[in-house]
N, CA and C of each residue as an Amber inpcrd file, in Angstrom:
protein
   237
  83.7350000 -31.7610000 -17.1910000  85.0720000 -31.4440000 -17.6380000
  84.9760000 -30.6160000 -18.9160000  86.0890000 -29.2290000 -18.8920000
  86.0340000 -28.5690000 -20.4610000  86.6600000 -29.5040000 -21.4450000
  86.3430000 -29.1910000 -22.1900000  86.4110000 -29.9990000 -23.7920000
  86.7950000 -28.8820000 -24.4820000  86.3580000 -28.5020000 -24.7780000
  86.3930000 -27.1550000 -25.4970000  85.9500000 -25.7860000 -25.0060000
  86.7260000 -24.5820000 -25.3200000  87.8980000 -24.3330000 -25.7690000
  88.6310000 -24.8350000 -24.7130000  90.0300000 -25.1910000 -25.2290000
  91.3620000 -25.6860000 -24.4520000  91.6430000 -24.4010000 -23.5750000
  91.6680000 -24.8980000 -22.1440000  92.5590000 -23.7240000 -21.8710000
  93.6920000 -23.3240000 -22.2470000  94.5330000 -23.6160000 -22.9460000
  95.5490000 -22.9640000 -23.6690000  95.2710000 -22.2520000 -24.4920000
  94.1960000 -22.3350000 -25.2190000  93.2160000 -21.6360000 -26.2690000
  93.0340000 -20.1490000 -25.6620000  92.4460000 -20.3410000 -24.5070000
  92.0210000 -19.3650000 -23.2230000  92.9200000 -17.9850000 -23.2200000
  94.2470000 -18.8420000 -23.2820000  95.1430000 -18.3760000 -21.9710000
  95.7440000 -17.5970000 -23.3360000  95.6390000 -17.7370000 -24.7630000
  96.1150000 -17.0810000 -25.7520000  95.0240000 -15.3290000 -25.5570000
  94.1080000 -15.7170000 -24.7950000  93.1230000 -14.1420000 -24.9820000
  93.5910000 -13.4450000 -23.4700000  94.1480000 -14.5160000 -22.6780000
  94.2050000 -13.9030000 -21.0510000  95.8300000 -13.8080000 -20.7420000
  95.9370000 -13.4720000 -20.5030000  97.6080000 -13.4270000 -19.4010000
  97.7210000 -14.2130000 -18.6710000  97.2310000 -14.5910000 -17.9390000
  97.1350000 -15.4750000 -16.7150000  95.6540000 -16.7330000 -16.3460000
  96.0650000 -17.5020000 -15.3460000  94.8620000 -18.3350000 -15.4610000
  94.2930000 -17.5040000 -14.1290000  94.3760000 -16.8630000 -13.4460000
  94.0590000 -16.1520000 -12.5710000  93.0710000 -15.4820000 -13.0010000
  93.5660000 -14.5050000 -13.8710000  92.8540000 -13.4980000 -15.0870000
  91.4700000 -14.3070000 -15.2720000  91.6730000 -15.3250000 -15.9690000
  91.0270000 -16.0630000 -16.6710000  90.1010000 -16.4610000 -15.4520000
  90.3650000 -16.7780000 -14.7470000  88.8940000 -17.6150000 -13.4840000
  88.5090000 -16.4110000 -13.2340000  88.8690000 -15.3240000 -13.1140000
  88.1960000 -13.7700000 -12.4550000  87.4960000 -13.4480000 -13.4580000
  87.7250000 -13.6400000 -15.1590000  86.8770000 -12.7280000 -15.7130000
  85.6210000 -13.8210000 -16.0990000  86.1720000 -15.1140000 -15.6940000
  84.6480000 -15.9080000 -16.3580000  83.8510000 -15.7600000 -14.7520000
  83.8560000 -15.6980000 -13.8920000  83.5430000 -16.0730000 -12.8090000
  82.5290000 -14.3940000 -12.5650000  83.1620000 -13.5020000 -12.9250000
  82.6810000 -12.3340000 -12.9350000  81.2910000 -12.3240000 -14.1770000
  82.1500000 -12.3670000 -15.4850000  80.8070000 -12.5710000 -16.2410000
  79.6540000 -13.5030000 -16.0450000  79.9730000 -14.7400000 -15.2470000
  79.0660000 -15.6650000 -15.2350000  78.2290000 -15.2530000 -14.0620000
  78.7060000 -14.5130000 -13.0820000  77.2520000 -13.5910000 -12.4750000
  76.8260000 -12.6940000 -13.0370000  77.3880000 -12.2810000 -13.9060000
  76.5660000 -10.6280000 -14.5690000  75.5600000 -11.5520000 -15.5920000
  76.1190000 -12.6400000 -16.2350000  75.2690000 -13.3450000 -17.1880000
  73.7960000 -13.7110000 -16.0380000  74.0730000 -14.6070000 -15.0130000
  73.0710000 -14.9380000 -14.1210000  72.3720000 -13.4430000 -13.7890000
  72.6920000 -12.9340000 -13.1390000  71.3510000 -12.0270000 -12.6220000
  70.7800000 -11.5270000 -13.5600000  71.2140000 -10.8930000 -14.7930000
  70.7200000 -10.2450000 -15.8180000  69.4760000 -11.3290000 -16.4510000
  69.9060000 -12.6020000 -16.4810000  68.6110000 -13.8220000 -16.8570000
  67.6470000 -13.4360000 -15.7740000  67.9230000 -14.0470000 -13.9120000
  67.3070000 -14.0540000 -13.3350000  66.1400000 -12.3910000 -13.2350000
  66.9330000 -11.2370000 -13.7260000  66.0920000  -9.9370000 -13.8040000
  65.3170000  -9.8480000 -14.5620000  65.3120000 -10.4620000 -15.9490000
  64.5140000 -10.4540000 -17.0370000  63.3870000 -11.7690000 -16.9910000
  63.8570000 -12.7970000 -16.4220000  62.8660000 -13.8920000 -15.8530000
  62.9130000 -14.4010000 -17.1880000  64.1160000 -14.7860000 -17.8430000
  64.4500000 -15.7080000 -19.1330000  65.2590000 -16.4900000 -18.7900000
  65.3450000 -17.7450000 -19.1350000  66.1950000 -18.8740000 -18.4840000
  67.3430000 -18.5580000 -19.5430000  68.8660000 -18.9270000 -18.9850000
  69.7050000 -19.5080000 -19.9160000  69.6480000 -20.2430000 -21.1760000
  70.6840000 -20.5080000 -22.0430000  70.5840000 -21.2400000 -23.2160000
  71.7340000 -22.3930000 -22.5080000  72.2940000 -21.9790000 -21.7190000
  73.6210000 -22.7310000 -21.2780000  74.0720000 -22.1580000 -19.9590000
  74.6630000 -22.9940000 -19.2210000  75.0830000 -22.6220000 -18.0710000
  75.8440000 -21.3310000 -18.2910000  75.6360000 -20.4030000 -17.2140000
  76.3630000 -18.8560000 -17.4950000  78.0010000 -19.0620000 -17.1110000
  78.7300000 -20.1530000 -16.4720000  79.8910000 -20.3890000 -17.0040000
  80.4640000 -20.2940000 -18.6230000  79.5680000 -21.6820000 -19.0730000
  79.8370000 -21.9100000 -20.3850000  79.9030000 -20.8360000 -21.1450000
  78.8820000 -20.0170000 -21.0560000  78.4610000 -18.3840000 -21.8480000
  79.8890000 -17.4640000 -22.0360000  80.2080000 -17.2730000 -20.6890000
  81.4730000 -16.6370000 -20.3930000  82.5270000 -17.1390000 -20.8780000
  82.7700000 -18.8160000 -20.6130000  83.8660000 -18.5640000 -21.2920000
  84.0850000 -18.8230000 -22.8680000  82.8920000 -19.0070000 -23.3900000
  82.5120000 -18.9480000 -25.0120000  83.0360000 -17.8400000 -25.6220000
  82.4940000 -16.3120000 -24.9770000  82.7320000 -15.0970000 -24.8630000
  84.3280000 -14.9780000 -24.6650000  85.2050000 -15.7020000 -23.9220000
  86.0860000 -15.0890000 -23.8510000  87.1730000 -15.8350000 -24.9010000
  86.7980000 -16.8970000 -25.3940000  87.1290000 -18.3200000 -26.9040000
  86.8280000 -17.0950000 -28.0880000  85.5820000 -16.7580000 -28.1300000
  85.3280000 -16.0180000 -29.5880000  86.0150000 -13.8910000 -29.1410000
  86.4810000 -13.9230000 -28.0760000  87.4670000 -12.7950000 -28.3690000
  86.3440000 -11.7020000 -28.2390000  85.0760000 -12.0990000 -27.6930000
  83.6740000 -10.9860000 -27.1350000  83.9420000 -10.4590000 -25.9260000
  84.8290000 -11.2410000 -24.9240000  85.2690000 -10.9120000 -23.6280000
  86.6340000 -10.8030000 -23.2910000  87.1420000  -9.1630000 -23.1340000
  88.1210000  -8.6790000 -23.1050000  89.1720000  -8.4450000 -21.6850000
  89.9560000  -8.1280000 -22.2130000  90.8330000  -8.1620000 -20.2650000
  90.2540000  -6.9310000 -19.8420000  90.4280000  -6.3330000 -21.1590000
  89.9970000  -4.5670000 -20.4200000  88.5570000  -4.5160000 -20.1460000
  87.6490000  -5.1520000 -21.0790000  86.4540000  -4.2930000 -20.0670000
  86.0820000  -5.7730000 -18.9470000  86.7130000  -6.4870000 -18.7120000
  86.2970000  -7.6680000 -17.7280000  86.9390000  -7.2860000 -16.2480000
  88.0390000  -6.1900000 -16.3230000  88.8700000  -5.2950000 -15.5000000
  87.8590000  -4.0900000 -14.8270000  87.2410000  -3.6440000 -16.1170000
  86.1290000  -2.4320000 -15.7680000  84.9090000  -2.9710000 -15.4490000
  84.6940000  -3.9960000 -15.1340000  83.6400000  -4.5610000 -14.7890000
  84.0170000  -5.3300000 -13.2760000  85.1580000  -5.6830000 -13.3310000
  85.3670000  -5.8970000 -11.5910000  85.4680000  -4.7430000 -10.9770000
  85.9670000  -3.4920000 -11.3590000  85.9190000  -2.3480000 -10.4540000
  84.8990000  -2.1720000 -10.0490000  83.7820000  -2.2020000 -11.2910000
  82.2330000  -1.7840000 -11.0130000  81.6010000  -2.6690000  -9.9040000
  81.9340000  -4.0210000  -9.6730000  81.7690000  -4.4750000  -9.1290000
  82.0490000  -4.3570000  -7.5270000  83.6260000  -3.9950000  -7.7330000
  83.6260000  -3.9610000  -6.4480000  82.9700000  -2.0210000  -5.7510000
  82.8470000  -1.1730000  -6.4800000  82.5500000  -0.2390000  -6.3450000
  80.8900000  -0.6350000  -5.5760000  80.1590000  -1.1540000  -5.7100000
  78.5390000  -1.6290000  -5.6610000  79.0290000  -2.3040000  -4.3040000
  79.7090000  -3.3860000  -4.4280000  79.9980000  -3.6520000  -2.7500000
  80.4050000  -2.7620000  -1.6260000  81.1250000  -2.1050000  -2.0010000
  81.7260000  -1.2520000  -0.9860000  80.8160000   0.0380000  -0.9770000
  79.8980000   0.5360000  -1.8640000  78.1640000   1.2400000  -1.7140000
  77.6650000   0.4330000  -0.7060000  77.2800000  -0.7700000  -1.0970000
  76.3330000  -1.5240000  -0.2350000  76.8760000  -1.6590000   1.2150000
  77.6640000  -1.7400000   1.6020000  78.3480000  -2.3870000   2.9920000
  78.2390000  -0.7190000   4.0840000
C-alpha cells in the first residue's frame, strides 16, 4: 500500500488519475529496461522511482506525453 506521497499530493502535479497511472506505468518501464540494459539492479522498485519523480516535480505531463508518443511510435515500427 502507498504511504507516501498521497495521491492527492499526486494529483496536485497530474490532472487526472488516469494521467497519473499512464505516466508512472510508462516511466516505470523506461526505468526497468534502461536497469535491465545497463545490467545494474534498481535502488527501488521502478514503480516507486516513478512515482517519486512525479512527488518531487522531475516527472512532467509534458514530457511523460512525449514519451508515450515515442512509445507508441516504436510499437507501431515494430508490428
Amino acid at each position: 500500500m502507498l504511504l507516501y506521497p498521497a495521491i492527492k499530493d499526486l494529483l496536485n502535479e497530474v490532472p487526472s488519475r488516469y494521467m497519473l497511472v499512464n505516466m508512472v506505468a510508462s516511466r516505470a518501464r523506461k526505468l526497468s529496461s534502461e536497469a535491465e540494459q545497463s545490467g545494474e539492479p534498481l535502488e527501488e522498485k521502478a514503480v516507486s522511482l516513478a512515482i517519486h519523480e512525479v512527488a518531487s516535480g522531475t516527472l512532467r505531463v509534458e514530457d511523460a506525453e512525449q514519451e508515450l508518443e515515442a512509445e507508441q511510435e516504436q510499437e507501431q515500427e515494430q508490428a
